[in-house]
N, C-alpha and C positions, 0 to 999 in steps of 0.2 A: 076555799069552797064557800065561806061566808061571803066573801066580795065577789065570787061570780053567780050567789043567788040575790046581790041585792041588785047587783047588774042589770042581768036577765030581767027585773021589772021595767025598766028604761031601753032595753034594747034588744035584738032578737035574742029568746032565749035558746034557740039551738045551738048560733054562733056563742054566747057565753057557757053553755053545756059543752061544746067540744074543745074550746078555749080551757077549759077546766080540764079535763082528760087528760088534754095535752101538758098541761103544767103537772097534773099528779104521776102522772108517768114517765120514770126515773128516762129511760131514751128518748123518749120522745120530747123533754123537756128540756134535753143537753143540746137536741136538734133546733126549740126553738130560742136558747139563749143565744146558740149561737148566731142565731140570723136575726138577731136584736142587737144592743147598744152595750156590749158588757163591757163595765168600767166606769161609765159615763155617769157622772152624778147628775140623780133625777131635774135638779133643778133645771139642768140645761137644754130639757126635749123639749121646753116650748121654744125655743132660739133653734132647733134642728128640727123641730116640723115645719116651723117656717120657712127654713130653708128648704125643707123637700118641695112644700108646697108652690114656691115662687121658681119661676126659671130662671132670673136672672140674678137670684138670689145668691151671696157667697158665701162658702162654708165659714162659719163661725170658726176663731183661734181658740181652739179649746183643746187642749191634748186629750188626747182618744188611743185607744190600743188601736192597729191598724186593723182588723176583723170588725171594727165599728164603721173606722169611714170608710174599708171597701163596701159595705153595707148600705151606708147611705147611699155612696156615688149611686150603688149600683139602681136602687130604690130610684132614686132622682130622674136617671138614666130610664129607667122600665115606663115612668108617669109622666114624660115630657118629649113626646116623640113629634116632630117636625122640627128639633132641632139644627142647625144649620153644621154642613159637616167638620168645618175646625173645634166647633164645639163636642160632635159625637168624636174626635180624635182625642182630646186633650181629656174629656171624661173616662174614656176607653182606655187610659195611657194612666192613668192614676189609678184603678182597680187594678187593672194589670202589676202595677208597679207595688201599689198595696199587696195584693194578695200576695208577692212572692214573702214578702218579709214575715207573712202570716206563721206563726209558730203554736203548734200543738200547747207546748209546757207551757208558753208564756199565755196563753188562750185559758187553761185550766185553771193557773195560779189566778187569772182575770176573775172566771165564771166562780171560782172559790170564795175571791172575798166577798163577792155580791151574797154568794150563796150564807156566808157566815153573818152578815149585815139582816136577811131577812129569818135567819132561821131552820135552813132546810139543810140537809144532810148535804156535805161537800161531795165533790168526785173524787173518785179513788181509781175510776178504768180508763186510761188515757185514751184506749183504742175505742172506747165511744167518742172521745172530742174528737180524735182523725177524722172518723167515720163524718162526723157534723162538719167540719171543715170542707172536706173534699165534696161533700151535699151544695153547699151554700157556695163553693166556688163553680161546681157547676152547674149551680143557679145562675150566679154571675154571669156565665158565659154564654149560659141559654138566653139571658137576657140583653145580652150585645150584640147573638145572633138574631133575636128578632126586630132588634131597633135598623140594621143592616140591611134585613129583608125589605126594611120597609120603603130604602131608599131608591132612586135608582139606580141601573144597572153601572151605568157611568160612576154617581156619585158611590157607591158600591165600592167599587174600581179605586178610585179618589182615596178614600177613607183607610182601605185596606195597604193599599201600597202606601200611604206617609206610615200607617202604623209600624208595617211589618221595619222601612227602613229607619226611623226613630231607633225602634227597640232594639234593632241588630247596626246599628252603624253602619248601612247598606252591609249586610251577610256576613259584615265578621266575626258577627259571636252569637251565642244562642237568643232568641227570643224568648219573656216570660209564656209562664206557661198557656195563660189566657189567648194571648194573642196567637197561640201554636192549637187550641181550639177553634179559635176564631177562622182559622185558614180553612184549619177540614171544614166546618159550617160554609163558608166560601166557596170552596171547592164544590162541594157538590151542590150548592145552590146556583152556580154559573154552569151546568152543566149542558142545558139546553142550549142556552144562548152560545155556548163554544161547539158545539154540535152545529147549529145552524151556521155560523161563518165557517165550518170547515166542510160546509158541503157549498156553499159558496165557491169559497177556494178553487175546491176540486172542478166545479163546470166553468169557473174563468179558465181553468189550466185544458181544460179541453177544449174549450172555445180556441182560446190560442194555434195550440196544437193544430185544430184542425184551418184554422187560416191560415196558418202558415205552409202546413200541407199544401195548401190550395194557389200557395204562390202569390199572396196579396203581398203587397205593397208595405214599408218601412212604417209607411203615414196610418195606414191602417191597421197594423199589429198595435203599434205605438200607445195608443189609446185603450187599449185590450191589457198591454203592460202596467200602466199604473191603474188601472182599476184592480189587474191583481194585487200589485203592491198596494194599496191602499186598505183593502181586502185583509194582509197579511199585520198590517198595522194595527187593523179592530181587531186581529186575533189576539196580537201581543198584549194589547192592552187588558183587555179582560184577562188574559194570563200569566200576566207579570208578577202578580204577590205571590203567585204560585210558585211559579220558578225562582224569585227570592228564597222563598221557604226551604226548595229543594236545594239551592244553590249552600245553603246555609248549616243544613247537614250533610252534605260532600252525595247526596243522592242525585240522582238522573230524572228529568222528569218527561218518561215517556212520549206525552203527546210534542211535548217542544221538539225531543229527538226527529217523531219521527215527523212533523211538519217542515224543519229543518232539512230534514233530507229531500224534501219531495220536492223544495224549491231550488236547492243546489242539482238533483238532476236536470230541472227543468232549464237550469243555466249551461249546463252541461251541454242536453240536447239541441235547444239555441245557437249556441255556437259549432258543436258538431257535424248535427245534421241541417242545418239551416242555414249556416254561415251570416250568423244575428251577433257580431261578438258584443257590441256597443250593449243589447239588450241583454246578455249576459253581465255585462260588468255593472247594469241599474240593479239588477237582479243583487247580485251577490254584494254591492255596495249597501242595500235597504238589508239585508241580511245581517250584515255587521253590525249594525245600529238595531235592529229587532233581537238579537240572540246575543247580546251584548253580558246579558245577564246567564248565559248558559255558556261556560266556559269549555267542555267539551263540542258543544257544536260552533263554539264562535273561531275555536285552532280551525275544527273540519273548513271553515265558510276560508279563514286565511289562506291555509294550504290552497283552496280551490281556485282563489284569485291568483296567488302567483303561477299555479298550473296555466290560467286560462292566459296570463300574458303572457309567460315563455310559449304556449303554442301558439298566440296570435302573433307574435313578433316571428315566430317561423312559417306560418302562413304567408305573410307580409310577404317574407323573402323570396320563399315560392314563386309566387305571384309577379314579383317584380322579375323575377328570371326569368319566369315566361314571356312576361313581357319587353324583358331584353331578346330573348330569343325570337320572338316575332317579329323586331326591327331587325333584329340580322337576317333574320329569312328576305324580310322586303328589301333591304339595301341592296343584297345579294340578287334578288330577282331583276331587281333594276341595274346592275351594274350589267349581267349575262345578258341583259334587253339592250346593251349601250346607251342607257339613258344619259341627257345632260345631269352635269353637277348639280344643277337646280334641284331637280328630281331629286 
């Protein structure tokens, strides 16, 4: 209380009054050591503001409880945004990697010896330093989600899918937990933008549809086809860390399902009712390399390829019958005509 009223002469005194509050009050004080430097001897926070201050600055070798330097990263991280994106991965990929090792007891035993060094009454309720933990990590993660926001939708894209495949060894094991925050924030901050390419989508595939109806030409559809697939490729893209994510705990991720589907009929109907097979096989070929990461719809897209060649190889045959059968009709006509052999 002495040092925040000699304070207060040199600096705002509200901020040094509510500064004080907070250190005299027993939660609210657990809340703010923990989102400070506990363990850290004092000498070294001129060598760690300078390092928050500078961007290219590199963290100091100073052993630290890991609640410290997820702390800093994350601090460093919130006051240096137009950072370039390998650098928001590799800072992003050390908080993450810090927080998981974060431990309650070893955290307490931390904020205790501080506590015994200046004098103030130790912790005795563990389930306030949880409580403070779980506060400051999802500080952390509030503040990854806004450094994210700030990029583009692309670099967005970029940054989330190296993260999510780093941390899961492309989906074969779980992600920390940051980064499984990190997604939801993703998720539904791409929401519009996956909205608008899928109404995109939808009027190529009518477009199509209805040219095709109308009996245009190979040369004309042709064009209409890779602008859908093209179309289907910005979808992927924006929704691939996504489908990582789902792929990674054995979940389904709805909108892939049903996008999936709507392009596998559309290769269906192509070949069908249009007799498009060639346009069916680009189709369900861009399908395999797009749903490559959804193993449920990437069997569907296989099964549907070999369906589409065993029918086309029976089409084929058809076709060629008829067309034997139409020379036998004319040879025959010409023969009952007594035409020369020539004929």
């Amino acid at each position: 209380m002495e040092l925040a009223e000699e304070r207060s002469l040199l600096s705002d005194a509200d901020t040094c009054m509510e500064a004080r509050s907070i250190l005299t009050n027993p939660r609210r004080r657990i809340a703010a050591e923990v989102a400070w430097l506990p363990g850290v001897d004092p000498s070294f926070y001129g060598l760690l503001f300078r390092y928050l201050e500078l961007p290219n600055e590199v963290l100091p070798n100073i052993t630290m409880a890991p609640i410290a330097i997820a702390n800093l990263r994350t601090t460093k991280l919130s006051r240096h945004l137009g950072l370039s994106s390998s650098d928001i991965v590799e800072w992003i990929l050390t908080i993450a990697q810090t927080s998981e090792s974060i431990n309650s007891e070893t955290v307490c035993v931390v904020l205790n010896e501080d506590r015994r060094a200046s004098g103030f009454p130790e912790i005795t309720d563990l389930s306030s330093v949880d409580s403070a933990i779980r506060n400051q990590k999802r500080y952390d993660a509030q503040t990854a989600i806004i450094v994210l926001e700030s990029l583009s939708v692309s670099a967005r894209v970029r940054v989330m899918t190296s993260l999510f495949e780093t941390t899961t060894s492309n989906s074969s094991h779980q992600p920390p937990t940051l980064i499984k925050d990190l997604i939801r924030g993703y998720e539904l901050s791409i929401q519009d933008s996956l909205e608008k390419q899928r109404r995109i989508i939808e009027a190529q595939d009518e477009q199509l549809r209805v040219m095709a109806d109308a009996g245009n030409p190979d040369t004309t559809l042709s064009p209409i086809v890779d602008q859908l697939l093209e179309s289907l490729r910005e979808w992927d893209t924006l929704v691939q860390p996504i489908q990582l994510s789902r792929t990674s705990t054995g979940q389904r991720h709805d909108a892939s399902f049903e996008m999936g589907l709507r392009f596998r009929q559309l290769a269906a109907d192509l070949f069908q009712e249009y007799r498009k097979p060639d346009f069916s096989r680009r189709i369900l070929s861009t399908l395999r390399d797009v749903f490559s990461e959804v193993p449920e719809t990437a069997e569907q897209i296989a099964e549907d390829s070999n369906a589409l060649e065993k029918q086309a190889r029976l089409v084929e045959t058809v076709e060629e019958f008829e067309n034997i059968n139409t020379h036998v009709e004319q040879l025959k006509a010409a023969s009952d005509a007594r035409q020369p052999d020539y004929t």
